[in-house]
MIBA-342939 format. One record per atom (N, C-alpha, C): y, x, z; atom name. Coordinates in steps of 0.2 Angstrom, whole numbers, plus 5000, padded with zeros to 4 digits. Example, Ala and Ser with C-alpha at 12.3 -4.5 7.8 and 13.67 -1.06 7.14 Angstrom:
<nodes>
4972:5066:5039:N .
4978:5062:5039:CA .
4984:5066:5039:C .
4989:5064:5035:N .
4995:5068:5036:CA .
5000:5064:5039:C .
</nodes>
This chain:
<nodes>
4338:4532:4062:N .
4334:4536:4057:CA .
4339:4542:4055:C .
4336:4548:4055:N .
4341:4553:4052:CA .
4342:4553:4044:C .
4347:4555:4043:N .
4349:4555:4036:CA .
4343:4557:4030:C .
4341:4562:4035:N .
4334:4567:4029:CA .
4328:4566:4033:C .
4326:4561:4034:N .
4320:4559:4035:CA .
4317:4561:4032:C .
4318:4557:4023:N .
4314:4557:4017:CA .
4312:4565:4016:C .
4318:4570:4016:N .
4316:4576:4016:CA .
4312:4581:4020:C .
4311:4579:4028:N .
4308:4582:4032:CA .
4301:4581:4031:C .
4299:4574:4027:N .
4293:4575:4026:CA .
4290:4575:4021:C .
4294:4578:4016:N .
4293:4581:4010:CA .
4291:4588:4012:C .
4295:4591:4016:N .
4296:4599:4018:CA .
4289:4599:4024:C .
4287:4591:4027:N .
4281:4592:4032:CA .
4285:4597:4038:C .
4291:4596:4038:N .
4296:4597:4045:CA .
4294:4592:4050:C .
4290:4595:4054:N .
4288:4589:4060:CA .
4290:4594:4066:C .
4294:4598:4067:N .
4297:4600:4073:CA .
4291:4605:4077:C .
4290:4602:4083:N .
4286:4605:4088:CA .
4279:4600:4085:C .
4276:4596:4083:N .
4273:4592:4082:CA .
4265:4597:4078:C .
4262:4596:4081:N .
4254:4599:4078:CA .
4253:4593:4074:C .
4249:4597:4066:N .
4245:4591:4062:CA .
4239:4590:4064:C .
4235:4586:4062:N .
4229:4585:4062:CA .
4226:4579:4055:C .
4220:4582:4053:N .
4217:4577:4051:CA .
4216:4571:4051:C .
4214:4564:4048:N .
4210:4559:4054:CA .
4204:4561:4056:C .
4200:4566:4051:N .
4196:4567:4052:CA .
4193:4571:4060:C .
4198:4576:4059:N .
4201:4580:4067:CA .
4202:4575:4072:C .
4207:4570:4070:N .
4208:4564:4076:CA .
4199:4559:4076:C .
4197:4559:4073:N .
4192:4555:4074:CA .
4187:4559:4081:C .
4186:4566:4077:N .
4183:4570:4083:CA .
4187:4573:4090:C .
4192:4574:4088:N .
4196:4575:4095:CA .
4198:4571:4099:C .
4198:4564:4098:N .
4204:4559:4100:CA .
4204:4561:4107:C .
4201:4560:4111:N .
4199:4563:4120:CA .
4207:4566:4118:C .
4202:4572:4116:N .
4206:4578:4118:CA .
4214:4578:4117:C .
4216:4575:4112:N .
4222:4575:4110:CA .
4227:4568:4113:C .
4224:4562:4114:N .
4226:4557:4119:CA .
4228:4563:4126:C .
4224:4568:4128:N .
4226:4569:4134:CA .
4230:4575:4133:C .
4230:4578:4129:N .
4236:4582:4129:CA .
4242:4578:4126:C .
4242:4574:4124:N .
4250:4569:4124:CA .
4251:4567:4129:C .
4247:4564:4134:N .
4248:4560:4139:CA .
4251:4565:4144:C .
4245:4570:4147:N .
4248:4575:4150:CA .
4250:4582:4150:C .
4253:4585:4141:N .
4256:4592:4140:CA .
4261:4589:4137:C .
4262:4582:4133:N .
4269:4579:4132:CA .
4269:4582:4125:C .
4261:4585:4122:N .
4260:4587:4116:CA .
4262:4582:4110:C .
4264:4582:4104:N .
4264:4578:4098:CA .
4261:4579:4094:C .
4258:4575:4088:N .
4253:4575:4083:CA .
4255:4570:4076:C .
4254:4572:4072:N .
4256:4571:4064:CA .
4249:4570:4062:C .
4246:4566:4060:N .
4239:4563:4057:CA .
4241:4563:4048:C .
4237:4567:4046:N .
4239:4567:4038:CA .
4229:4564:4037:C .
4232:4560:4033:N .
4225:4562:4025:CA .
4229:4563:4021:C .
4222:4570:4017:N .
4224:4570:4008:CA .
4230:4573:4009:C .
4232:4577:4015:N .
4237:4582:4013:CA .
4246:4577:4016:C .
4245:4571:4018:N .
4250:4566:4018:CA .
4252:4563:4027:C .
4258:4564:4026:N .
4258:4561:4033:CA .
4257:4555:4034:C .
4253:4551:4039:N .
4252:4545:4040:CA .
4253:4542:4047:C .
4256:4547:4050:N .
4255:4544:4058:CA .
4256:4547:4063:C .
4257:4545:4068:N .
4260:4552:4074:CA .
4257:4546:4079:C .
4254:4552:4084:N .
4252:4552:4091:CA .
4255:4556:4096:C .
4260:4551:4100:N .
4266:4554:4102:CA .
4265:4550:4111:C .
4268:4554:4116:N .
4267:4552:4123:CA .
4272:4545:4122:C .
4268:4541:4129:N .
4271:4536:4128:CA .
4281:4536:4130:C .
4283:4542:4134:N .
4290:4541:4134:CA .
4292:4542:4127:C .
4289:4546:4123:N .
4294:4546:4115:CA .
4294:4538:4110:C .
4289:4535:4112:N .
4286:4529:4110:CA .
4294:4524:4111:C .
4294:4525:4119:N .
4300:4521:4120:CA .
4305:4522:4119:C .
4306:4529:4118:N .
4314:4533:4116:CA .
4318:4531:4110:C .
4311:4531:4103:N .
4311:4529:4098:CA .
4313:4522:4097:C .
4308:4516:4102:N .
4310:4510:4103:CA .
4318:4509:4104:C .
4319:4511:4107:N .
4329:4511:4108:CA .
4332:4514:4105:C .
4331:4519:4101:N .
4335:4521:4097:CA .
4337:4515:4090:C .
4329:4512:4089:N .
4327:4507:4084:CA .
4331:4500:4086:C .
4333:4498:4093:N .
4334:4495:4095:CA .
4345:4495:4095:C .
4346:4502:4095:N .
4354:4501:4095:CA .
4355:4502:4087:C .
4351:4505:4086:N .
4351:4504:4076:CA .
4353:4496:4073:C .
4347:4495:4077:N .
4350:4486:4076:CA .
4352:4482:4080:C .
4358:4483:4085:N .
4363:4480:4086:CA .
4368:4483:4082:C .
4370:4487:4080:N .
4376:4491:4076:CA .
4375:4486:4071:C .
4370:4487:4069:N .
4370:4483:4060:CA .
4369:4475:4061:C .
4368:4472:4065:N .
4370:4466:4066:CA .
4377:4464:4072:C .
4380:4469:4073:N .
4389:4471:4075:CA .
4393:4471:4067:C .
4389:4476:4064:N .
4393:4477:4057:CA .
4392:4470:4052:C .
4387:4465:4055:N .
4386:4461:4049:CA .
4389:4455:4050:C .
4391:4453:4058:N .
4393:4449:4059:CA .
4402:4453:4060:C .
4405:4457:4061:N .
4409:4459:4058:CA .
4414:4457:4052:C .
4408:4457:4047:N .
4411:4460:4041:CA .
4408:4451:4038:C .
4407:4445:4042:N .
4406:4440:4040:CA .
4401:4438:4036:C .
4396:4444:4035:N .
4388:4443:4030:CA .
4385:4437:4033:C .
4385:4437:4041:N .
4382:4430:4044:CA .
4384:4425:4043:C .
4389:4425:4040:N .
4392:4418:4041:CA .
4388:4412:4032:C .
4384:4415:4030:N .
4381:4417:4025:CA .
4374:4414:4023:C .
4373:4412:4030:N .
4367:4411:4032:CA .
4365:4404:4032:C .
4361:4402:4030:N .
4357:4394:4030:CA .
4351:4393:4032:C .
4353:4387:4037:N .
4347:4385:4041:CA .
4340:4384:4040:C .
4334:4384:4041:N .
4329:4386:4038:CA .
4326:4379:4036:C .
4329:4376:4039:N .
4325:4367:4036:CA .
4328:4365:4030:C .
4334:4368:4029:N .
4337:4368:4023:CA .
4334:4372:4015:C .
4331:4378:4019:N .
4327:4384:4015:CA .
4320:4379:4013:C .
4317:4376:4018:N .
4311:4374:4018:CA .
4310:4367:4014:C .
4317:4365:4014:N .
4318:4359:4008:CA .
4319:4360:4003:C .
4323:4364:4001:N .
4323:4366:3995:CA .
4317:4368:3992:C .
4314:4372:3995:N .
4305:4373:3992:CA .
4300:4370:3995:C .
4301:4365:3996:N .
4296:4357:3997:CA .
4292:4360:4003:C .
4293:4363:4009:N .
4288:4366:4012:CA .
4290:4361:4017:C .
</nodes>
């Protein structure tokens, strides 16, 4: 995740990315599934003025996926690292202690 996420979408900095209503998406969806799919177009779904969503081609889908993906290898490298795993207690132990 980038550092100013929180701010890009404060600012409604969505890059190259078209917004749309839901209510826009409700009527165009066609239209707009086929320009993601085949112009490689992107989309921001706001209600009420608020970002909720993005319709993005399926390559940015997996791009994202991986990015998500070495985010959480680092931070389970740095966890196990730095001993935080060692910390952990097995779940039937979890599940006795609160009678489940």
């Amino acid at each position: 995740m980038p550092d100013d996420l929180e701010e890009r979408i404060a600012n409604n900095d969505f890059g190259d990315a078209d917004t749309v209503t839901t209510r826009e998406l409700r009527e165009k969806l066609s239209e707009i599934v086929g320009r993601c799919a085949y112009g490689g177009d992107r989309f921001v779904i706001k209600r009420h003025g608020k970002p909720l969503a993005a319709v993005v081609p399926i390559e940015d889908m997996f791009i994202a996926q991986a990015a998500e993906d070495q985010h959480d290898a680092a931070e389970y490298k740095r966890a196990l690292e730095s001993g935080e795993l060692d910390k952990t207690r097995p779940w039937t132990d979890i599940k006795a202690e609160l009678g489940l």
